[in-house]
Biopython code that builds the backbone (N, CA, C, O; Angstrom):
import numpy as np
from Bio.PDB.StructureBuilder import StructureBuilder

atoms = [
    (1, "UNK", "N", (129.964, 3.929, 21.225)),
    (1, "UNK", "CA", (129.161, 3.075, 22.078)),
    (1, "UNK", "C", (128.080, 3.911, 22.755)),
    (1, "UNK", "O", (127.983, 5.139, 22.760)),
    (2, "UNK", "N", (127.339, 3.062, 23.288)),
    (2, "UNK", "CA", (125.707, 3.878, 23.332)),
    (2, "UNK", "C", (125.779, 3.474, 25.256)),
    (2, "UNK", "O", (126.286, 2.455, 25.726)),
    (3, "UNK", "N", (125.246, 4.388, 25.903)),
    (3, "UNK", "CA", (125.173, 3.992, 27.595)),
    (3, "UNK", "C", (123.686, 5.102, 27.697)),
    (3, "UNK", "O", (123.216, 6.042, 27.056)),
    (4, "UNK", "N", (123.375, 4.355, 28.839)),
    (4, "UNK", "CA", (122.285, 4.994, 29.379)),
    (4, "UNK", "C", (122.427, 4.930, 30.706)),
    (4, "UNK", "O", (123.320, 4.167, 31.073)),
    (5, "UNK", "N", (121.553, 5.751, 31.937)),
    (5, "UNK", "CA", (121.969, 5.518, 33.317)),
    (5, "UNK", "C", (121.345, 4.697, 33.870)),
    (5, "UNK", "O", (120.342, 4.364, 33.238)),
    (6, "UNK", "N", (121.591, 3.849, 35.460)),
    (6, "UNK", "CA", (120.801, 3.643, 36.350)),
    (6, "UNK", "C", (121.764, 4.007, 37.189)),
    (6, "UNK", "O", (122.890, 3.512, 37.220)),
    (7, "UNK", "N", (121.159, 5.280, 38.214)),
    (7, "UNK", "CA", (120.630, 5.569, 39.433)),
    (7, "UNK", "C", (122.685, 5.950, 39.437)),
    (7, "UNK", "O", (123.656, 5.492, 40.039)),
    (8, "UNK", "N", (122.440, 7.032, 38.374)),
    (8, "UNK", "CA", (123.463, 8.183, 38.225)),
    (8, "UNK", "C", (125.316, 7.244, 37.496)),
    (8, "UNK", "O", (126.389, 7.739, 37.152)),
    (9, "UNK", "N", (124.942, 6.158, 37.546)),
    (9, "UNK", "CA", (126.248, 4.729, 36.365)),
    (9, "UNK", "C", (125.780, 4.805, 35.430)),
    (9, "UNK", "O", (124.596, 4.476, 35.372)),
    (10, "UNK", "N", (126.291, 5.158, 34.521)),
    (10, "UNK", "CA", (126.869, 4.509, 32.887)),
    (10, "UNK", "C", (126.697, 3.525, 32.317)),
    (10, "UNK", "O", (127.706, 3.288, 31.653)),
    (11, "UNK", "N", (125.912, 2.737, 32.184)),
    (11, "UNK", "CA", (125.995, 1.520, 31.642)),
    (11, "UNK", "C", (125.622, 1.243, 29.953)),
    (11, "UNK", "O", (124.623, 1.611, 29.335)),
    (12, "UNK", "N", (126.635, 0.573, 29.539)),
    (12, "UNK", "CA", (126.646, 0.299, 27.747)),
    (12, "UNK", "C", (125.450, -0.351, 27.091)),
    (12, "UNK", "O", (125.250, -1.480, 27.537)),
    (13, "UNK", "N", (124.673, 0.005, 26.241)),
    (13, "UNK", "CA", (123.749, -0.624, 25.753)),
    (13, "UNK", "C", (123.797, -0.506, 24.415)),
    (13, "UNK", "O", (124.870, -0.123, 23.948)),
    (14, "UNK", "N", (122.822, -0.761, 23.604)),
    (14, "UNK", "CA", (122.969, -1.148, 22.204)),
    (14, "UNK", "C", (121.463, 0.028, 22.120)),
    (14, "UNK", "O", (120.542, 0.389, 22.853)),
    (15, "UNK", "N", (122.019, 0.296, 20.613)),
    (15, "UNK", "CA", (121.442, 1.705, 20.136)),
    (15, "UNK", "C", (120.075, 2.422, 20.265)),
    (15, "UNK", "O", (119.751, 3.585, 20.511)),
    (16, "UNK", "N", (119.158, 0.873, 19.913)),
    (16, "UNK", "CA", (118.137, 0.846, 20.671)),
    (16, "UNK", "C", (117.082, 1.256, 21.429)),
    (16, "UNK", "O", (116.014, 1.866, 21.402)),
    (17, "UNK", "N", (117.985, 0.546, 22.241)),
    (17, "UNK", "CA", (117.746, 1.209, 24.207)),
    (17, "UNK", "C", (118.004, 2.208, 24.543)),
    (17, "UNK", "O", (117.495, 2.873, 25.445)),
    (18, "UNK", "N", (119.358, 2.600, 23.425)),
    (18, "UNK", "CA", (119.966, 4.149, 24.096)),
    (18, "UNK", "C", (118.775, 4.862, 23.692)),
    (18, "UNK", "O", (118.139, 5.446, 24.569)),
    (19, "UNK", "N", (118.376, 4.899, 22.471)),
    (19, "UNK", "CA", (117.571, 5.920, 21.454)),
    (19, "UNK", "C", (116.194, 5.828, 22.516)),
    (19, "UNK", "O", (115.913, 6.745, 23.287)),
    (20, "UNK", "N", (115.541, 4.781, 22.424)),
    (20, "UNK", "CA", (113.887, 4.630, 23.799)),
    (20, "UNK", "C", (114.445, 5.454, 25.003)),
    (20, "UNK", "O", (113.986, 6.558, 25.298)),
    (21, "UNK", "N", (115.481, 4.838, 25.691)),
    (21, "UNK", "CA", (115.700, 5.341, 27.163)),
    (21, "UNK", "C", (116.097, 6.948, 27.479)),
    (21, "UNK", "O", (115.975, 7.486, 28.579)),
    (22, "UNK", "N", (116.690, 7.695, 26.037)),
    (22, "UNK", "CA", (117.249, 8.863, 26.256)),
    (22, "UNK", "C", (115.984, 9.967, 25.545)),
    (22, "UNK", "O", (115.936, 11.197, 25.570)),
    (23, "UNK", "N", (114.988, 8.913, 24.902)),
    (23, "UNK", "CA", (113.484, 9.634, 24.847)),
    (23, "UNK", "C", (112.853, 9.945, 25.896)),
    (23, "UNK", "O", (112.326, 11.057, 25.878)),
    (24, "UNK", "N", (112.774, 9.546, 26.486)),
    (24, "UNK", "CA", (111.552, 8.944, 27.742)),
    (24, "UNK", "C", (112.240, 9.545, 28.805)),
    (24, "UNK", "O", (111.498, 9.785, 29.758)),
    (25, "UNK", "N", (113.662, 9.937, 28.991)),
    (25, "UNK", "CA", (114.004, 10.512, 30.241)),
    (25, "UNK", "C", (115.035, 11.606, 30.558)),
    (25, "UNK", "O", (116.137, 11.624, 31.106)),
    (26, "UNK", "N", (114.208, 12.526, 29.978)),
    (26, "UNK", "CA", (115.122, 13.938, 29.722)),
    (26, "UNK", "C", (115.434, 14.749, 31.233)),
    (26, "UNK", "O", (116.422, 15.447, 31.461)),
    (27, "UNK", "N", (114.654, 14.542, 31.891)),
    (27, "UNK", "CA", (114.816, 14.987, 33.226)),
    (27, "UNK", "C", (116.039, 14.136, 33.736)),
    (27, "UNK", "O", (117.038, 14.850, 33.821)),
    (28, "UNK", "N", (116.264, 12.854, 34.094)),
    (28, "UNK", "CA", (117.368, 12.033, 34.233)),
    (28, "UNK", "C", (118.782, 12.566, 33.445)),
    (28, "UNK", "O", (119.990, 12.410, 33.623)),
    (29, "UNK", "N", (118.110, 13.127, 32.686)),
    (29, "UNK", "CA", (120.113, 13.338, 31.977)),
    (29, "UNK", "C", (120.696, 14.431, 32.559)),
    (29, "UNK", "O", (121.898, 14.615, 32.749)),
    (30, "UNK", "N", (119.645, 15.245, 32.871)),
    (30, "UNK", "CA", (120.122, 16.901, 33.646)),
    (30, "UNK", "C", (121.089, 16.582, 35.023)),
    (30, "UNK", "O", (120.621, 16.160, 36.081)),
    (31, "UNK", "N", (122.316, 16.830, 34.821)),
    (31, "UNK", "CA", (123.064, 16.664, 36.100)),
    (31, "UNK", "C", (122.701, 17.979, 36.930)),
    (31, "UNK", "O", (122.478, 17.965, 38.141)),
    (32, "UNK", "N", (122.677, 18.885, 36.286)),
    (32, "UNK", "CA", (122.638, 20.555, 36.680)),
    (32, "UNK", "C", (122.696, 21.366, 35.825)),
    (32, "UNK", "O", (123.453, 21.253, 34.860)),
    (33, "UNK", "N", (121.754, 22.534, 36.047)),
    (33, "UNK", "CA", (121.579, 23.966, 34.695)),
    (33, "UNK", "C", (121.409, 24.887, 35.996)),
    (33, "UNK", "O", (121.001, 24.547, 37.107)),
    (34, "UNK", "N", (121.776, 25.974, 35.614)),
    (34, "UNK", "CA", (121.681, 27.039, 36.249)),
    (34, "UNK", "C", (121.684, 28.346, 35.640)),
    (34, "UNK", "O", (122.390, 28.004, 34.691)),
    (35, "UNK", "N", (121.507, 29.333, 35.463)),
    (35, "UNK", "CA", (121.608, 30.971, 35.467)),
    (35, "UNK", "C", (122.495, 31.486, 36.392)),
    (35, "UNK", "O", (122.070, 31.601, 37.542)),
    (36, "UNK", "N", (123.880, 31.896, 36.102)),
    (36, "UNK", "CA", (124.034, 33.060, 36.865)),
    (36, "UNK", "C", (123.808, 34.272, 36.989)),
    (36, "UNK", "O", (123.677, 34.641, 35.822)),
    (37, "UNK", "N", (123.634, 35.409, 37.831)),
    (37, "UNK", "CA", (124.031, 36.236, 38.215)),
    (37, "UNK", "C", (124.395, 37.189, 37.059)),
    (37, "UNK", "O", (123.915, 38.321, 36.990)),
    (38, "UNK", "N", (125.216, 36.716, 36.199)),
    (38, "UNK", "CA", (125.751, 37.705, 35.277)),
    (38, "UNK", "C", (124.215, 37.545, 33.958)),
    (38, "UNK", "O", (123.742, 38.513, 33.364)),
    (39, "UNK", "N", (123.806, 36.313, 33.827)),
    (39, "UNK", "CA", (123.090, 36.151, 32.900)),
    (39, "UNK", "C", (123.654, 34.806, 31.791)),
    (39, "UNK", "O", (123.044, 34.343, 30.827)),
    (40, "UNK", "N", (125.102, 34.383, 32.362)),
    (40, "UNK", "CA", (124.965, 33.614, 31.431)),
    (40, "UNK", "C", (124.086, 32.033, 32.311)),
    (40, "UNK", "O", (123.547, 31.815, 33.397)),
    (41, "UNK", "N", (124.393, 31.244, 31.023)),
    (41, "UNK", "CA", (123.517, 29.517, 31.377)),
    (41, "UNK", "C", (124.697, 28.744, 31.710)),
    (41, "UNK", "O", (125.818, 29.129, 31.378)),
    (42, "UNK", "N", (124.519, 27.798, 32.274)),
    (42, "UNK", "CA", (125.708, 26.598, 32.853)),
    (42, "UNK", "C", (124.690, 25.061, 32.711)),
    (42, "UNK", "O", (123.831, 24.586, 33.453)),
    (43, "UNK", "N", (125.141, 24.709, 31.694)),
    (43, "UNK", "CA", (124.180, 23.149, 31.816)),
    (43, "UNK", "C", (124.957, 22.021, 31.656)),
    (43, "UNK", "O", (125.459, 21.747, 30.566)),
    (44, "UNK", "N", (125.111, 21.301, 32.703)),
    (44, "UNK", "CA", (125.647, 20.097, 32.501)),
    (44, "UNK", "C", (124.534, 18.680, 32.326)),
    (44, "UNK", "O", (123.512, 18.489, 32.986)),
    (45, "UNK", "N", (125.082, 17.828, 31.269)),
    (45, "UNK", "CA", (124.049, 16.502, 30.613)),
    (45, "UNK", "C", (124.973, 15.411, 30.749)),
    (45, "UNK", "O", (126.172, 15.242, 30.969)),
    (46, "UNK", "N", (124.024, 14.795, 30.549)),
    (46, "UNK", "CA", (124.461, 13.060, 30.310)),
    (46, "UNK", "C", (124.359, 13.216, 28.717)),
    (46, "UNK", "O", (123.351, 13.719, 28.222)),
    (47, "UNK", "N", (125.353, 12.803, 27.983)),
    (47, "UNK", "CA", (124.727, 12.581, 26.635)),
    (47, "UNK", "C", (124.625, 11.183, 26.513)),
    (47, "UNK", "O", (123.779, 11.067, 25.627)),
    (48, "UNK", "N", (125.018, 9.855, 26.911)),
    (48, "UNK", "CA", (124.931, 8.645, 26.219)),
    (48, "UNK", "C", (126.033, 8.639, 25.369)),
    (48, "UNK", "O", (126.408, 7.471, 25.480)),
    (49, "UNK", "N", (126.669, 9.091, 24.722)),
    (49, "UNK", "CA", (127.330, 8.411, 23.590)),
    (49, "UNK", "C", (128.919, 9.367, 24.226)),
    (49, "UNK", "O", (129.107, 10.380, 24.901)),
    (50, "UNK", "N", (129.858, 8.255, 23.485)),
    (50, "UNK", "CA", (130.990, 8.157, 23.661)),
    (50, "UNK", "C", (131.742, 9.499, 22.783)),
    (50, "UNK", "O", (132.140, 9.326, 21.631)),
    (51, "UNK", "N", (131.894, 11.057, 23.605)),
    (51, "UNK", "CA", (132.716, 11.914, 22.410)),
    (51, "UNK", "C", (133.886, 12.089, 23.055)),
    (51, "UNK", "O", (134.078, 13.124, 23.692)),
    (52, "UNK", "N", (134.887, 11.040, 22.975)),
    (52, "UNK", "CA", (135.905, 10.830, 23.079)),
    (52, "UNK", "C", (137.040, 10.246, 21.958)),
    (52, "UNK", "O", (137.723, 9.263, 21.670)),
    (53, "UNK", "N", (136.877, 10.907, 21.767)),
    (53, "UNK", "CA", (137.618, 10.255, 19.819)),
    (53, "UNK", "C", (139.015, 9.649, 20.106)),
    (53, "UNK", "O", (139.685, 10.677, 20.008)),
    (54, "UNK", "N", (139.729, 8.860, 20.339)),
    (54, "UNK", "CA", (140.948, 8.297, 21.003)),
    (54, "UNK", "C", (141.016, 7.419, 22.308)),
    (54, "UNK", "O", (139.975, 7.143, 22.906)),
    (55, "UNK", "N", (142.348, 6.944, 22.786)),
    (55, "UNK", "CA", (142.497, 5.828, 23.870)),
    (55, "UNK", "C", (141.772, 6.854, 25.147)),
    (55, "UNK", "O", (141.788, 8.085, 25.178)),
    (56, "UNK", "N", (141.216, 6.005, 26.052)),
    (56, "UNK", "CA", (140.845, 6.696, 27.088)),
    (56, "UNK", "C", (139.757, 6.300, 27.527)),
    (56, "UNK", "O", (139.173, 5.393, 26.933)),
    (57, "UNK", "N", (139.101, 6.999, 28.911)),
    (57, "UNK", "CA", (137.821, 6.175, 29.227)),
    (57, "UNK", "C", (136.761, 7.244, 28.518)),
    (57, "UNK", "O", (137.102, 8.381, 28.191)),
    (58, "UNK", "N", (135.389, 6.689, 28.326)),
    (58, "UNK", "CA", (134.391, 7.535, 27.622)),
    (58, "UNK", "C", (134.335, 8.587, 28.241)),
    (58, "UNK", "O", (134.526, 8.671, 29.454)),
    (59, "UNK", "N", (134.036, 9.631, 27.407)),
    (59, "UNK", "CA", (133.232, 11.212, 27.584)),
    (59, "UNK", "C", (131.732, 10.797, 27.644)),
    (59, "UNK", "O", (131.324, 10.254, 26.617)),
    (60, "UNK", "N", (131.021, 10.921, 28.447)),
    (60, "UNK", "CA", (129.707, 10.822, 28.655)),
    (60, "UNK", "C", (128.666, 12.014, 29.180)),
    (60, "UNK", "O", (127.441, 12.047, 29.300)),
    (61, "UNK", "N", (129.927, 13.158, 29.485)),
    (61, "UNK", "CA", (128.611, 13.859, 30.304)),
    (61, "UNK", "C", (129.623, 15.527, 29.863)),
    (61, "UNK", "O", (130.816, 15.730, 29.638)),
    (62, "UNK", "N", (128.168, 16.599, 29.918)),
    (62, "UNK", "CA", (129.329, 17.356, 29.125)),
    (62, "UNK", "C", (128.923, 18.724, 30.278)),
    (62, "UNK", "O", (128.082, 18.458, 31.137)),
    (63, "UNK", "N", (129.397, 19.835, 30.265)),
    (63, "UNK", "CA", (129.124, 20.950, 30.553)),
    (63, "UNK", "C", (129.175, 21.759, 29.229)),
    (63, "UNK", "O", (129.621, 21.265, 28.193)),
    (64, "UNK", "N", (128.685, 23.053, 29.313)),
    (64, "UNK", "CA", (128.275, 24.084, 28.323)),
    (64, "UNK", "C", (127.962, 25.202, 29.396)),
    (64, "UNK", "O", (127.256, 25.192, 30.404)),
    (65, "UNK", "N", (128.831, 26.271, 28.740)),
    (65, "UNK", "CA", (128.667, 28.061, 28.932)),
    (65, "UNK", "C", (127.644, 28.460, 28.094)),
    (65, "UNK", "O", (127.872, 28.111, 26.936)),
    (66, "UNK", "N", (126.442, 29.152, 28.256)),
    (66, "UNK", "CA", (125.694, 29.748, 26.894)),
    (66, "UNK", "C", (125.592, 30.918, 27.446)),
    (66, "UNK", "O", (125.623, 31.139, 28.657)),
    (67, "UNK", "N", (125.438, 31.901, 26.365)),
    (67, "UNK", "CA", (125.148, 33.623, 26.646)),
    (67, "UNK", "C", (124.022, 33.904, 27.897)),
    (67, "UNK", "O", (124.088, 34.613, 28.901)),
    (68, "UNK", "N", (123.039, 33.079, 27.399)),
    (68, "UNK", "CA", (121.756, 33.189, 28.285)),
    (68, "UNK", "C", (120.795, 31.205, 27.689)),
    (68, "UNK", "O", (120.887, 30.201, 26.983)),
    (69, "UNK", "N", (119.888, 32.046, 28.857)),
    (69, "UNK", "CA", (119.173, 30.491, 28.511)),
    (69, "UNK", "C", (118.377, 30.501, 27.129)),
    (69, "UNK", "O", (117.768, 31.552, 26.926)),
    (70, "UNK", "N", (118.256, 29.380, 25.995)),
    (70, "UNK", "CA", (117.809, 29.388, 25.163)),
    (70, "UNK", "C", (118.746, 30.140, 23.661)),
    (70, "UNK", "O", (118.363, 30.116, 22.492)),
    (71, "UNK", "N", (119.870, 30.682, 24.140)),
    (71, "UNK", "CA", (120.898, 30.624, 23.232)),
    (71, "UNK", "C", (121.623, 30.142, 22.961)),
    (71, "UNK", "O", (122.182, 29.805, 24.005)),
    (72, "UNK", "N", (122.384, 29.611, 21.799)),
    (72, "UNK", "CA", (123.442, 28.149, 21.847)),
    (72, "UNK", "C", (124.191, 28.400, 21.878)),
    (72, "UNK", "O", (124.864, 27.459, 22.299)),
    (73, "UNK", "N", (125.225, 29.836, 21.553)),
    (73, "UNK", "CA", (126.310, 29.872, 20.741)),
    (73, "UNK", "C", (126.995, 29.505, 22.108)),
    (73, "UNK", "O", (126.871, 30.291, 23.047)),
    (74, "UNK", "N", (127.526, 28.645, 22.219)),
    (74, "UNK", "CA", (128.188, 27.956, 23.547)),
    (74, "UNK", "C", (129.766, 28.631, 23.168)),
    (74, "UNK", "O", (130.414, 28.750, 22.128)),
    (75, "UNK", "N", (130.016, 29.039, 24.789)),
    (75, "UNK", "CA", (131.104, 30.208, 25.084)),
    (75, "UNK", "C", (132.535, 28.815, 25.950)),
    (75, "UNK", "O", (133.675, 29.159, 26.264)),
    (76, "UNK", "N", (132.162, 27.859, 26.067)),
    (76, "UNK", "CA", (132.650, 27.125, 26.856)),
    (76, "UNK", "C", (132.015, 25.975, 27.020)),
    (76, "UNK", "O", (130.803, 26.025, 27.231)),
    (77, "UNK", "N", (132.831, 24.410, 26.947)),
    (77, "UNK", "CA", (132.848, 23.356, 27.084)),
    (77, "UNK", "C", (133.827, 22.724, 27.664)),
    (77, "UNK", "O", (134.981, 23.144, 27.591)),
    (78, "UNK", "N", (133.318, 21.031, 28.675)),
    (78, "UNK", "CA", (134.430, 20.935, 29.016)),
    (78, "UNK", "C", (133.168, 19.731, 28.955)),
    (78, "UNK", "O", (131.958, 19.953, 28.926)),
    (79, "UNK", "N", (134.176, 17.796, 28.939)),
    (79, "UNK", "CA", (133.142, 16.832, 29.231)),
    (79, "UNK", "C", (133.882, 15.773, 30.245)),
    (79, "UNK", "O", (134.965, 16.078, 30.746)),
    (80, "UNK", "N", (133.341, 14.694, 30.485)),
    (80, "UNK", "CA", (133.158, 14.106, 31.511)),
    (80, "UNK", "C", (133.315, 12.769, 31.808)),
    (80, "UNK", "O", (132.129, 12.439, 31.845)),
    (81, "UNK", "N", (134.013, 11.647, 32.074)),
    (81, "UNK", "CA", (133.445, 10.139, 32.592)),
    (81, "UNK", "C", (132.263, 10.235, 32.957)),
    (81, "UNK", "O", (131.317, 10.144, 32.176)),
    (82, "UNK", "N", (132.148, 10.448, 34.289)),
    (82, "UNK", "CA", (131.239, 9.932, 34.945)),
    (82, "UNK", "C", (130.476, 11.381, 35.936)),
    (82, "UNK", "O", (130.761, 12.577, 35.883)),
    (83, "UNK", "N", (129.423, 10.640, 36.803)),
    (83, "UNK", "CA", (128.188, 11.742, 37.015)),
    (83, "UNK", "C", (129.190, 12.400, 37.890)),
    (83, "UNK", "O", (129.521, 13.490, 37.422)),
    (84, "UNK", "N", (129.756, 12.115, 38.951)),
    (84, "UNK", "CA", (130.575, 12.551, 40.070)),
    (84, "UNK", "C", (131.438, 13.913, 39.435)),
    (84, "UNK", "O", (131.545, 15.000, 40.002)),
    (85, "UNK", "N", (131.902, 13.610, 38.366)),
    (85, "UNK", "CA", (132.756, 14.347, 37.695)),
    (85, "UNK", "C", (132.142, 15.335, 36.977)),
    (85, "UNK", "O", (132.593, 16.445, 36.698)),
    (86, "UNK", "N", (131.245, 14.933, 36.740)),
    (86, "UNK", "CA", (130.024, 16.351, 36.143)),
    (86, "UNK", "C", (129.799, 16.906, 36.718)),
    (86, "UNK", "O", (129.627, 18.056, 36.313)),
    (87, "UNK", "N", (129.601, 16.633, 38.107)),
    (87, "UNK", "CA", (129.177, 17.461, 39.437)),
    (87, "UNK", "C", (130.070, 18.817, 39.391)),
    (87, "UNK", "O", (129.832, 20.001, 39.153)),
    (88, "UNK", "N", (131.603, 17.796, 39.856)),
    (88, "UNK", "CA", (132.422, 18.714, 40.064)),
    (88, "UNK", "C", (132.805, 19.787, 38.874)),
    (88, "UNK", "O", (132.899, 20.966, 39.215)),
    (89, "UNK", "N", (133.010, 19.472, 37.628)),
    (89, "UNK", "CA", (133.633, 20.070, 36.424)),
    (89, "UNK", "C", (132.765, 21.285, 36.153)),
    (89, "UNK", "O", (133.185, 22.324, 35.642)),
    (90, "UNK", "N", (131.190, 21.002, 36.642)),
    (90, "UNK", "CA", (129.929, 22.118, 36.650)),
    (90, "UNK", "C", (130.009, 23.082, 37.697)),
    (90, "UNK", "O", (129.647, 24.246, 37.526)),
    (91, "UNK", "N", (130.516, 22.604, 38.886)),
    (91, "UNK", "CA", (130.759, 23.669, 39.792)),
    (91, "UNK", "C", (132.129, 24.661, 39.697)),
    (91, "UNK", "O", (132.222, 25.854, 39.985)),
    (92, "UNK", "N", (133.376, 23.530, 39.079)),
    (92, "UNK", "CA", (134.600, 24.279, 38.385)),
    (92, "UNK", "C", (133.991, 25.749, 37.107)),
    (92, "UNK", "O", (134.302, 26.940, 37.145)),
    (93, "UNK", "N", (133.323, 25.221, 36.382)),
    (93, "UNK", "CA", (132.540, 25.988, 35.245)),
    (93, "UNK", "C", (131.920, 27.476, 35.766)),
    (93, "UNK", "O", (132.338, 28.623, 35.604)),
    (94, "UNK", "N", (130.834, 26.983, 36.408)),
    (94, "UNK", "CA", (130.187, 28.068, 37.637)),
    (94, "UNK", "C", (131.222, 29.340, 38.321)),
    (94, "UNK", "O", (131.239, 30.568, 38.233)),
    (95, "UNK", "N", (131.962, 28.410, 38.962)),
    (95, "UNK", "CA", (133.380, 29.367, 40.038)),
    (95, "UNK", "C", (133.663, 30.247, 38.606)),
    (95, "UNK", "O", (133.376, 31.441, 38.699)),
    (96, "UNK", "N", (134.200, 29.784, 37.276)),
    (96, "UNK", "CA", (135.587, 29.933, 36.602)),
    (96, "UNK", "C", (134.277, 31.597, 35.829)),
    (96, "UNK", "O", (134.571, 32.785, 35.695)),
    (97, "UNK", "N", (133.199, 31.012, 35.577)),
    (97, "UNK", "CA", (132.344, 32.076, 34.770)),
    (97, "UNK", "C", (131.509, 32.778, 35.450)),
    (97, "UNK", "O", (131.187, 33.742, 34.756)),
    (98, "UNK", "N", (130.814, 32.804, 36.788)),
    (98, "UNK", "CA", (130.140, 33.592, 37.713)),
    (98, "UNK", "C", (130.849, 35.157, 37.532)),
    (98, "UNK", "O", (129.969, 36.018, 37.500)),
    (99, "UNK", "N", (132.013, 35.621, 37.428)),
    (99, "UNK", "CA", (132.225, 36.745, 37.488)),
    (99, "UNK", "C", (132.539, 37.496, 35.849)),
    (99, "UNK", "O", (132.902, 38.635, 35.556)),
    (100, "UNK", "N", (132.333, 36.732, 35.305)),
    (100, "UNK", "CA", (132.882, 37.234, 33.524)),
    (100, "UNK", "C", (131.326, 38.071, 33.140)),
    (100, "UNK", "O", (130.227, 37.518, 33.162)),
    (101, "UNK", "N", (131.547, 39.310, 32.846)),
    (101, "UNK", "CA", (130.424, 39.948, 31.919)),
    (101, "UNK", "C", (130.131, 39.209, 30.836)),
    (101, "UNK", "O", (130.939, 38.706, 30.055)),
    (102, "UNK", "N", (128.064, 39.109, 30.778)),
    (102, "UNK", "CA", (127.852, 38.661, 29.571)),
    (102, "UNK", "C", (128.284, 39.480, 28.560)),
    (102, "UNK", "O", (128.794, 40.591, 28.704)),
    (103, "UNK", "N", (127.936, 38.557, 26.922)),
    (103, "UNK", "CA", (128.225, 39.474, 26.313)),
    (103, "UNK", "C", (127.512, 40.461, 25.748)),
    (103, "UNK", "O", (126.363, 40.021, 25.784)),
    (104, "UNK", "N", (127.474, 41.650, 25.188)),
    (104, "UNK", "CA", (126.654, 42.176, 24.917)),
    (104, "UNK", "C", (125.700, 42.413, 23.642)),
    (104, "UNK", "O", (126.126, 42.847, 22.572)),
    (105, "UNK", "N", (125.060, 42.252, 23.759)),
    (105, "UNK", "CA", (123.759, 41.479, 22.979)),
    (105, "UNK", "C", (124.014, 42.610, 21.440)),
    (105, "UNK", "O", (124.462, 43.756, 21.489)),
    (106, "UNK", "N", (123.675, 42.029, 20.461)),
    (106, "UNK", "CA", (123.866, 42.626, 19.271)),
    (106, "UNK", "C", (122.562, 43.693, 18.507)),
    (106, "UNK", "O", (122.763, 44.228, 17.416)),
]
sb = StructureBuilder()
sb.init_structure("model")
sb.init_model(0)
sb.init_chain("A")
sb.init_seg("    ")
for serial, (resi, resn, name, xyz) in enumerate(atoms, 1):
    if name == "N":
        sb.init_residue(resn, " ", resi, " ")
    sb.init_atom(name, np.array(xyz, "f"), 0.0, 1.0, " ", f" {name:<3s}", serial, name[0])
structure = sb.get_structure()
């Protein structure tokens, strides 16, 4: 299932709308990105779509560990219901990786 936000809710839409609305508003999906300290990236999103494969309420919003900014190989994931919970799960993320050495570059 396809959702898009208003004013930080979830709401279900048809593919559409998801595909126009998640064009047009890339700034809106950013819950929080940051750099730490050590060098790695912390970005938490809205994705719209449901990656929750089983009974349960939707995964909608995800966090990601990256080495640095603009690298993918993502070191850590964790995702989300809702915005509230992104908040928190991004600041859990932050606490849990702020002190871990990056890694060292090849």
């Amino acid at each position: 299932m396809h959702y898009i936000l208003e004013s930080k809710q979830a709401i279900p839409t048809d593919a559409l709308t998801w595909a126009r609305w998640f064009e047009a508003n890339r700034e809106a999906r950013i819950v929080k990105q940051e750099t730490l300290p050590n060098g790695l990236f912390v970005s938490t999103v809205f994705l719209g779509l449901n990656h929750r494969f089983g009974p349960g309420p939707p995964l909608l919003f995800e966090t990601m560990v990256f080495p640095k900014e603009g690298e993918y190989d993502e070191l850590a994931t964790d995702r989300y219901s809702t915005w509230v919970e992104a908040e928190e799960g991004h600041a859990k993320m932050v606490h849990k990786w702020r002190r871990r050495k990056a890694r060292a570059k090849s």
